[in-house]
N, C-alpha and C positions, 0 to 999 in steps of 0.2 A: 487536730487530734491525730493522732499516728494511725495510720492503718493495721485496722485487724489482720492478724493471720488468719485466722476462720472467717467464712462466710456464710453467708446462707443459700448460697449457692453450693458449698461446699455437703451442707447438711443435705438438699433435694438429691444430689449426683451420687450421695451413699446410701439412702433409704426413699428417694423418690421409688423406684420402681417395684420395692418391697409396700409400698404405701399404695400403689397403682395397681398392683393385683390383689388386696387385698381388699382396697374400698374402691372398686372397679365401678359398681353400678351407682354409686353416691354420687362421685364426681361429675361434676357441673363441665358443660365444655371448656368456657371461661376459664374454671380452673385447671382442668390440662394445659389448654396453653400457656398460661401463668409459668405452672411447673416447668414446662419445655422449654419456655423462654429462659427461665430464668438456670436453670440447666447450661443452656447450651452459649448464654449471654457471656462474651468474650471467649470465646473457645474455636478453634477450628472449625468447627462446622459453621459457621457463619461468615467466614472467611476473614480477610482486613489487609494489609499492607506491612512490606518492611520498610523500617526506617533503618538511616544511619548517621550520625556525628561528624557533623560538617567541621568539628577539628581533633576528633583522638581516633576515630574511626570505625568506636562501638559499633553495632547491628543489637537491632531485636525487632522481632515482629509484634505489632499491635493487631489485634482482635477487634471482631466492631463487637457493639452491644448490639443487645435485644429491643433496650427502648420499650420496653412496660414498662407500664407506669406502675406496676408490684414490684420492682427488681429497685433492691435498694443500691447497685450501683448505679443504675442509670437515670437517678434524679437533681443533681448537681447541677448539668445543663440547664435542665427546664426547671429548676427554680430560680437560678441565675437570669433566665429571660424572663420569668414570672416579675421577679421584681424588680429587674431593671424597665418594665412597661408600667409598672407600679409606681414609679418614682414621681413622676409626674402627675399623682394624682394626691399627694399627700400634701393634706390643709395645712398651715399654723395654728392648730387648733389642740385641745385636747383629746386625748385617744383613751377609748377605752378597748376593755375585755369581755365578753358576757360569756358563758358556757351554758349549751342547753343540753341534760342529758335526758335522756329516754327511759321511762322505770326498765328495770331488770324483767321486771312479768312479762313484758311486749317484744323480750329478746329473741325469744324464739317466733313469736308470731315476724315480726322484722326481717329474722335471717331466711326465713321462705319467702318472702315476699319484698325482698330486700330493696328494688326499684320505686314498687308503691308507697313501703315505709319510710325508706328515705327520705323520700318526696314530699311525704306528711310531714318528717320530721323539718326540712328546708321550710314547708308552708306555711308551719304554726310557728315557728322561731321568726320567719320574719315578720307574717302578719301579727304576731305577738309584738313587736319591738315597733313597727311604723304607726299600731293602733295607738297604745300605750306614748308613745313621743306624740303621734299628733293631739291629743289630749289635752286640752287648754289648762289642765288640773297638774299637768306636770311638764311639760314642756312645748306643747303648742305648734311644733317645726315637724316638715319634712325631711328625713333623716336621710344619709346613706351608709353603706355598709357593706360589705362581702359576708360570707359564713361557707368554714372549709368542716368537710365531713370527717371524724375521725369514727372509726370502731372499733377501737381497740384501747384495752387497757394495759396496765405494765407489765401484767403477767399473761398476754395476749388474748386474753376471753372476749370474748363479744361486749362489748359496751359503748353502743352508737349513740354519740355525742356532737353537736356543734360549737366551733370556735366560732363565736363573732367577732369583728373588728371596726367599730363606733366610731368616727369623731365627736367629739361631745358637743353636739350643738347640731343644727339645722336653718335650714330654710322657713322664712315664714308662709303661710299659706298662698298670699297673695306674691312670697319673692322678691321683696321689697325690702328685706335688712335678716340679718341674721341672728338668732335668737339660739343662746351660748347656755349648757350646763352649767349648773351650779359648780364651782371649783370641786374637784375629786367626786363629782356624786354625779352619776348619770340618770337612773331612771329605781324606781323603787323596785328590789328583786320581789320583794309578796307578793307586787301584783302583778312583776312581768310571771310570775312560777301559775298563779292562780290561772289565769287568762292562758297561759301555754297548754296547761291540764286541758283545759274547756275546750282550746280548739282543737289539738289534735287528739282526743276522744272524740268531738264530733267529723273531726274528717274521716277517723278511722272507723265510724261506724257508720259514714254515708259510703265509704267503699264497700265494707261490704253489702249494703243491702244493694249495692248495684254490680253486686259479683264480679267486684275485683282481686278481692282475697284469695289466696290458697293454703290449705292446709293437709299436712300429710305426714302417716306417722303417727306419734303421741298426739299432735293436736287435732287430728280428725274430728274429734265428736264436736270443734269447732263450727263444722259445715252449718251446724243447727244454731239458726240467727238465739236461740234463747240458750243456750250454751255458752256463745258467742259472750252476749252480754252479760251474763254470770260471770265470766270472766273478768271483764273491763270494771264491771259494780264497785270492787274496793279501790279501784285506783282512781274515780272522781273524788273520793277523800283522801288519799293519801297528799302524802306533799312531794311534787317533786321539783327536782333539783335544776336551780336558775343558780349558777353561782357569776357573781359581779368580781371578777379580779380587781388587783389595785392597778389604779390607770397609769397607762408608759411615761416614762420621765419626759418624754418632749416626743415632739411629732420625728425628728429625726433617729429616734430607735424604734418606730414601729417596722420600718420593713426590715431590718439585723429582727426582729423579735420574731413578726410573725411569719417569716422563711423558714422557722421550724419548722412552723404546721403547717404548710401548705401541700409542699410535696413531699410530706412524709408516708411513710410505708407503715405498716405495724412494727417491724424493728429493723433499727441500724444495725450494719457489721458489727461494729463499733461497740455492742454488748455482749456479743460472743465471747465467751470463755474458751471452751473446750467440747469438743465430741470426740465418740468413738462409737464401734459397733453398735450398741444399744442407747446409749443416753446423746444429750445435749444440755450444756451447761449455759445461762447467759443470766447478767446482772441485770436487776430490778430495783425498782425505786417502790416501797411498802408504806402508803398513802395512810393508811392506818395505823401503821405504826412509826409517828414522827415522821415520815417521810426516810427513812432507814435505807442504805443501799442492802439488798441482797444479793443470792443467788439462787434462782431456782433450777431443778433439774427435770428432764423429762424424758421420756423415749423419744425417741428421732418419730415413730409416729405419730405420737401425741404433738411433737412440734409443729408437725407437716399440719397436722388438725389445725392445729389453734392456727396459722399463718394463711392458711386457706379460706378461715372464718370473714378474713375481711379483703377478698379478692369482691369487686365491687362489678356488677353487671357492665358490659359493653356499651361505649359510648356516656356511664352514668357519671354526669358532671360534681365532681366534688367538691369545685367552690362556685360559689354564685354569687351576683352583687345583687343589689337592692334599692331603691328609692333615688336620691340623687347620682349613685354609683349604678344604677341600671346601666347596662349597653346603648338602648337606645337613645337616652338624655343626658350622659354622662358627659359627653365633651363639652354639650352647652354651659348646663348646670353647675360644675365644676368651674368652671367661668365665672359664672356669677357668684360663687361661693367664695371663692378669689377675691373677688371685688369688692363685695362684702366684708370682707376680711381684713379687707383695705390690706391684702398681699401686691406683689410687685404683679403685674399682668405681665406677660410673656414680649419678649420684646420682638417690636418694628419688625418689618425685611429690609433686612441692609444690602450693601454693595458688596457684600463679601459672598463668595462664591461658596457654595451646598458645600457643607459637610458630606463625601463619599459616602457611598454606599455601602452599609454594613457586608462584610466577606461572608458568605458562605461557609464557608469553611468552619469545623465545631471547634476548630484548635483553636483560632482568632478568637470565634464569639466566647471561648471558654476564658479567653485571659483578658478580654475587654472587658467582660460581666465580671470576672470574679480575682482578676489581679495577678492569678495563678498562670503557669507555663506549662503547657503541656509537651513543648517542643525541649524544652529544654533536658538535653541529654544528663542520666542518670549516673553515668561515668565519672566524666570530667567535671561535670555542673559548669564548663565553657560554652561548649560549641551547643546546635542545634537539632533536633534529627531530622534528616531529611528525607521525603518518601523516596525510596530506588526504586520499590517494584510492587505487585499484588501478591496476595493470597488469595487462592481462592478456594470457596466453601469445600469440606467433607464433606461428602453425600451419607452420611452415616449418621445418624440419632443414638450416636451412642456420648457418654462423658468424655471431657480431652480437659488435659490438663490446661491452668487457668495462669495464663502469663501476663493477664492485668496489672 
């Protein structure tokens, strides 16, 4: 897809600083940084290098990035290495989708407490999915699986949801053969939705009585445990939402699929329309209605708002694996699930001498992962660019134009 003119770095460097004194005492530190990254990401103050065209003789200087993982330039890399580590673990199996979303009533409790609930939200998605499959009433196997955190929805509002990503099938208890979903059907949503309700109500209301929760603001009168659970009361009835997608056409489109959501941001360049002084235009996809592109409009502060909503606490892991995908037992298990599969096992060590050592270098790992040239000059589309010299950072926190 062509690159946008507008950025979202463009929108922060014209109304960040009007958005910074204005909700001065709101702001999370978290979220400054965010904004300053993503501000100063490719720009002089960060310094970088001139290249030049090893055959027409072009020059331009490159910028480095920021590298947040909120700045929607700087995630290309790190999903390219995301799922090039990925490749090697994808079954012949079938692949499923599960989506866990979190009621809307718990949105605010959530975004003040966004670590804990998150956390909730990871513990009951997965213990909901490993209880449920080990279950001799529906599938009897130990599972594995990842699940990436999204909170955001298309018109940026708060709405913390997990992507899961299934093979349809598992391990038997004992390890001993593999025990395969039913073709297109993985696991009943009623009662992965039911069992989801139950536990993350009950983890959310074992946090608080062990005063983990915070509340501040409108949800104050929260602090008081029978407040609390006046709150939560209608949501052990309501239903909430497990929705099962239809499973990927073959094991070989699941990581093209799910490289969307892994290192995605709340919004790509890529939807941006237009701004100016006061507004900010980008396209939206209207779920309710038909699934319809729009456009919605907003003040440049309301943007900064809503985009800030899902700057996500320091260090806080937004994908996880789980069961046979665990870190700890994944290389074994993976093994035997191979085996099982009666897939090809990985071959012998031969006499042929180690494939080199991956380069350093982000320019290499960029067109090894992703096919694409970063070297290749933008002139002639010939020759190469070559680094000649540095840049080195402004000492200045102020906007520089953006020669990305």
């Amino acid at each position: 897809m062509p690159r946008s003119k507008l950025e979202v770095a463009d929108i922060f460097r014209r109304h960040g600083d009007a958005y910074r004194q204005k909700h001065d005492a709101s702001l999370s530190t978290v979220q400054r940084r965010v904004m300053t990254a993503i501000e100063l990401c490719r720009t002089a103050a960060l310094g970088g290098h001139v290249e030049q065209c090893d055959h027409c003789g072009c020059q331009r200087i490159s910028y480095n990035s920021c590298r947040n993982r909120h700045c929607p330039k700087c995630q290309s890399l790190a999903r390219a290495r995301w799922l090039d580590d990925r490749r090697s673990e994808v079954l012949d199996t079938e692949y499923f989708h599960v989506v866990f979303t979190m009621p809307k009533e718990l949105a605010a409790i959530a975004y003040q407490n966004k670590e804990l609930v998150y956390g909730i939200l990871f513990r009951a998605a997965a213990d909901t999915l490993r209880i449920i499959a080990a279950d001799p009433k529906h599938l009897g196997a130990e599972i594995g699986f990842f699940a990436v955190l999204h909170t955001w929805g298309q018109n940026l509002l708060h709405h913390p949801h997990l992507h899961c990503v299934i093979p349809g099938g598992g391990l038997s208890p004992d390890g001993a053969r593999w025990i395969s979903c039913r073709k297109g059907f993985f696991l009943p949503v009623a009662v992965l939705s039911c069992l989801f309700r139950r536990l993350f109500l009950e983890y959310l209301t074992a946090a608080f009585d062990a005063g983990k929760l915070k509340f501040f603001h409108t949800l104050e009168p929260l602090w008081q445990r029978r407040a609390f659970l006046r709150t939560l009361a209608p949501l052990w009835n309501a239903k909430w939402v497990v929705h099962a997608k239809r499973p990927f056409a073959g094991p070989e489109q699941v990581l093209d699929y799910v490289g969307r959501y892994t290192h995605r941001v709340a919004i790509s360049n890529n939807r941006l329309e237009s701004m100016d002084d006061a507004n900010v235009s980008f396209r939206w996809k209207d779920y309710r209605d038909n699934n319809k592109q729009k456009t919605m409009t907003l003040t440049g502060e309301e943007f900064i708002r809503r985009f800030l909503l899902h700057v996500v606490p320091r260090g806080f892991q937004r994908i996880r694996y789980y069961g046979f995908l665990a870190n700890s037992c994944r290389e074994q298990k993976l093994a035997r699930c191979r085996e099982l599969l009666a897939n090809q096992k990985p071959p012998a060590p031969s006499d042929e001498p180690p494939a080199p050592e991956p380069t350093k270098d982000y320019r290499d790992q960029y067109q090894r992962l992703t096919g694409a040239s970063l070297r290749e000059c933008p002139a002639c589309h010939h020759g190469h660019m070559i680094v000649i010299g540095a840049v080195k950072p402004v000492p200045r926190p102020v906007p520089f134009p953006d020669t990305s």
